[in-house]
N, C-alpha and C positions, 0 to 999 in steps of 0.2 A: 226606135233607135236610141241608145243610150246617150244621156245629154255629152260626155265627155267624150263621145265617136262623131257627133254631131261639132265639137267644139274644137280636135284637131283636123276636121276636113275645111274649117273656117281657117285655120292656119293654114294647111297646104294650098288653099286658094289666093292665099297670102304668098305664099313660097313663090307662086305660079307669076303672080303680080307683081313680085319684086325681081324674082328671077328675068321676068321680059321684060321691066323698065331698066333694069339695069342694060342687058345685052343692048338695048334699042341705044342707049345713050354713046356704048360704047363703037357701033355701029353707023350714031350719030343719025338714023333712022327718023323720018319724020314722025311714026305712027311712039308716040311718047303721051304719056299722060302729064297734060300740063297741069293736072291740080297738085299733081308729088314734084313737077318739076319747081312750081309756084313756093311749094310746103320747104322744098330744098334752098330757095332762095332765100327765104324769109328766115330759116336758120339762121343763113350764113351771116345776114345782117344782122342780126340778133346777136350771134355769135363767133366775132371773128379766128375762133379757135374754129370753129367748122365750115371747114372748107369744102366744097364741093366735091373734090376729090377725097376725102376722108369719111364725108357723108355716102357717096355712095361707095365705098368701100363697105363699111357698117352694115348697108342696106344688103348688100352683093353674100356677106358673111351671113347674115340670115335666112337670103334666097338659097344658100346652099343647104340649109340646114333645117329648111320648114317644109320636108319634102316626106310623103304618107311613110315611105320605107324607116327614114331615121327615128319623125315620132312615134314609132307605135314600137319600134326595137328598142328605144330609149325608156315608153314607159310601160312596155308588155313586165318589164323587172319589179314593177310595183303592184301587179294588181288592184288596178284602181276599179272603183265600183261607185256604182252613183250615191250618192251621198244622202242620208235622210234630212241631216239640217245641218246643211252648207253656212259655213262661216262668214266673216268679213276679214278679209284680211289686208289691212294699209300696208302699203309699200312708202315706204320715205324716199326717194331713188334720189343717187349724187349727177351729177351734171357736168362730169369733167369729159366723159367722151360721148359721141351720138349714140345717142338709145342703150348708154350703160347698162339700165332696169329693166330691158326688157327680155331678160331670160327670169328675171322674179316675175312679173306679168303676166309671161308666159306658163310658167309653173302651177302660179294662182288658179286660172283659169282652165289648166287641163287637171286638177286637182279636184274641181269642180266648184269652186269655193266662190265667192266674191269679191273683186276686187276692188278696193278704195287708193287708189293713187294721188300722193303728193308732190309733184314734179318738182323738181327743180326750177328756178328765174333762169340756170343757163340752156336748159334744156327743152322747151316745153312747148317743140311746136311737132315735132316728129311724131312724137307718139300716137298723140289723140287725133292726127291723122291716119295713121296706120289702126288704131283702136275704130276707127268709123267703116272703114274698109270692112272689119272684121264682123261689124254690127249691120250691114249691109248685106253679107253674105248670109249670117247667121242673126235675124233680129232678135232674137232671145236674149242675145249678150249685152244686150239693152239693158239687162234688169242686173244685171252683173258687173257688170264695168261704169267705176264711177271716179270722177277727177274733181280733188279740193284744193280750195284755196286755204289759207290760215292754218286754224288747228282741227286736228284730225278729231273726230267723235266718232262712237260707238261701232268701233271694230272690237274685234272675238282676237284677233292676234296682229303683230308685226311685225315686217320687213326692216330693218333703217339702216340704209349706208352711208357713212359720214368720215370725217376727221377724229382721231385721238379726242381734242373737245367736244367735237359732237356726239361723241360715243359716248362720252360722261351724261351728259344732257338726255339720251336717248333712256339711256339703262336708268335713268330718275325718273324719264317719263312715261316709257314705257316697260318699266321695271316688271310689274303686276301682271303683266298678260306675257300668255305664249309670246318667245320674241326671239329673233334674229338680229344679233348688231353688228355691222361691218365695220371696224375702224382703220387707221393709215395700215395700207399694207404695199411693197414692192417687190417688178423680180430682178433678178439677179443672173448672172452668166459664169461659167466658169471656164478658163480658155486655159489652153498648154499650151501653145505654139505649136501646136498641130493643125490645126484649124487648115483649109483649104482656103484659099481666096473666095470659091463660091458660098462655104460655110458664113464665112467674117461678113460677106456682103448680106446674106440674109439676114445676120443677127444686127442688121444696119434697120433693117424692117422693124425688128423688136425697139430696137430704141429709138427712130424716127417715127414710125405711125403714130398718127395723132397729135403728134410734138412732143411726146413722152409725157402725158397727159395722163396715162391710165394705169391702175395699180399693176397691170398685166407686162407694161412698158419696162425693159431692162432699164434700171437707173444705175449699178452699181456691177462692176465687173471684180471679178477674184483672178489674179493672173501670178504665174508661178514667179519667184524671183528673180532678177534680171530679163525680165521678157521684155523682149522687140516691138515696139509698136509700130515700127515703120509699117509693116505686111496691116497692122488692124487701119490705119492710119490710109494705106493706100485704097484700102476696101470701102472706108465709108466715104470716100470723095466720090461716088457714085451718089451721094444725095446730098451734094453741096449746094443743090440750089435752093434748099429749106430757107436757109440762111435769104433771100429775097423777102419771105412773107416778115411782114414788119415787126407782127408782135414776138415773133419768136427773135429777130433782129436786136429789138428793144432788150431783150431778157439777156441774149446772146451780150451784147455791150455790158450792160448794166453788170452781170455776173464775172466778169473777166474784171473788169476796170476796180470794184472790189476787189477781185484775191489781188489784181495788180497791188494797191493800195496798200494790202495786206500783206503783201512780201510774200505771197505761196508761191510755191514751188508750182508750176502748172506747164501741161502737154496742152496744144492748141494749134488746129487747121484752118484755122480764119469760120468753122461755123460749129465746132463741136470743142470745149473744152474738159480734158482731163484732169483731175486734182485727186490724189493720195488721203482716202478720208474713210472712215469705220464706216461711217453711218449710212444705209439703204439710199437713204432718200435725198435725191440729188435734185439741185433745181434746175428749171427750163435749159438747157442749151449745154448742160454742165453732166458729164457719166464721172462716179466716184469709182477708185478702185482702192483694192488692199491687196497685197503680197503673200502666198503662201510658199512652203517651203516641201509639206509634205502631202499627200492625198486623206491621209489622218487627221493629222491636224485642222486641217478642210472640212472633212466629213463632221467633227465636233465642233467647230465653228459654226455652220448649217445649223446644226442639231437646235443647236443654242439660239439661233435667231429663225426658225422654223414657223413661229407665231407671229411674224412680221415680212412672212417671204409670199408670195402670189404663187409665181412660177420660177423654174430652176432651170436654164437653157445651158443644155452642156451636151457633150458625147462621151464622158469620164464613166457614165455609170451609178454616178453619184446620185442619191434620192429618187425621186417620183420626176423624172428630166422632160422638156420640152425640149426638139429639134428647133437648132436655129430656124429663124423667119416665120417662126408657129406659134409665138404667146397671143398675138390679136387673131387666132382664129379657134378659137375653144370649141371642143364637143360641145352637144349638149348635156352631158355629165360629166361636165368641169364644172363643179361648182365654186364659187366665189369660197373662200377663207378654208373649204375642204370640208363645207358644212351641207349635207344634202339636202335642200329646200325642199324638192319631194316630198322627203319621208318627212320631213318638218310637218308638211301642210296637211300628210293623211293621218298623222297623227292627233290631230285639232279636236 
């Protein structure tokens, strides 16, 4: 059996394992594996950005998608073939939402290559739990799947997701070798006032999962001139109780009491504030918007910030669109930046 037929039946055994820890939790089922429930706890203290509820979301987004049918229609488009001399390939993974890295991971290993992983401090209890599972199934991937501390040595290629700064640092260090850099990137939404109440509440899901954590999280809305926010306003008081968890609390104050300070102009529900600003990248608690006039003018605006945009949730037509409530649920040929990791890796 070909090692990379032998390597997604180790995923779909995975798919199997997550798919029924999840249903069991939601079920609230005794029959629960308490090492993933134990691995889920330890997160959460580690990380009070991941919460229980967001971790097994993550996990649940997986279980749908580590299924024999989707991997092998996913990567029947690549012709993959066993490898005569498999590479190494470090992933640098970022840490701002659960198991961000693990569609590069994934990648690596049905690629046939070998993976050298550098976890992140906030992220680094999930995986190498789910990695053990996988090595269990399949002990081959013993020899393949490898997790460092410090600095990485003697990989054939790189993964790196990072910040604006960290992408300078990246392209210095791993300038030299085949390489993938991820830097700041977010999405964005484009609303007319057409929007349905169910639409506006879903696109509540894009900006609440996670705590808008993730480059995929709408930060920054485009809404035509004079638009009504009462109707968007009414839609997302269906996730007012965010506003409980503390550290989002914390950011929620902290960010308001600034623009207060600051004399802005600012829209605010008691747990989400609006402020009139260009820029994508809006912080914890805070969605920026900007005014458009024309659907043109719109479309060249995009254009122009294109290389800093994730996903584009709209019903206008406009670009490559996400259906509201759909940025935290990606294919598995959604790639990050619109860069095929794939074809990256069998190119090596």
């Amino acid at each position: 059996m070909a090692p990379y037929i032998q390597t997604i039946e180790a995923f779909v055994e995975l798919g199997k394992y997550l798919s029924d820890f999840c249903e069991n939790q939601q079920n609230e089922s005794g029959n629960q594996d308490m090492a993933l429930v134990e691995a889920i706890s330890k997160a959460e203290q580690h990380n009070g950005w991941f919460t229980k509820e967001n971790i097994l979301f993550a996990l649940e987004q997986w279980a749908n998608l580590l299924t024999k049918d989707q991997l092998e229609s996913w990567i029947s488009k690549y012709g993959i073939k066993p490898l005569d001399e498999p590479k190494t390939v470090g992933i640098v993974m970022a840490g701002n939402i659960p198991l961000v890295g693990f569609h590069d991971f994934l990648c690596v290993l049905l690629s046939g290559h070998r993976v050298m992983v550098k976890l992140s401090s906030n992220d680094k209890i999930l995986l190498p739990f789910l990695a053990n599972f996988l090595i269990k199934v399949n002990p081959e991937l013993a020899h393949r799947i490898q997790f460092v501390e410090g600095k990485m040595e003697n990989f054939d290629a790189v993964i790196a997701t990072g910040s604006n700064n960290t992408g300078r640092y990246f392209e210095y260090y791993f300038g030299k070798k085949p390489n993938i850099i991820r830097k700041n990137r977010n999405s964005v939404a484009i609303l007319t006032g057409e929007e349905s109440k169910e639409e506006l509440e879903a696109l509540g899901e894009d900006v609440f999962r996670y705590y808008g954590l993730g480059c995929r999280n709408v930060s920054k809305l485009y809404v035509p001139k004079g638009y009504d926010f009462e109707p968007f306003f009414n839609a997302m008081y269906a996730y007012k109780d965010i506003i409980h968890q503390h550290k989002y609390a914390n950011n929620y104050d902290y960010n308001k009491a600034v623009y207060l300070m600051s004399e802005f102009q600012l829209l605010d529900n008691g747990f989400l504030v609006l402020k009139e600003e260009e820029s994508l990248a809006s912080p914890i608690s805070v969605l920026f918007y900007s005014n458009y006039e024309t659907k043109e003018e719109l479309t060249q605006v995009l254009e122009n910030r294109k290389e800093d945009i994730q996903c584009l949730v709209t019903a206008t037509g406009i670009g490559s669109e996400v259906k509201f409530g759909e940025t935290q649920k990606p294919r598995l040929d959604d790639y990050a930046d619109g860069v095929d990791t794939m074809a990256f890796l069998l190119q090596l």
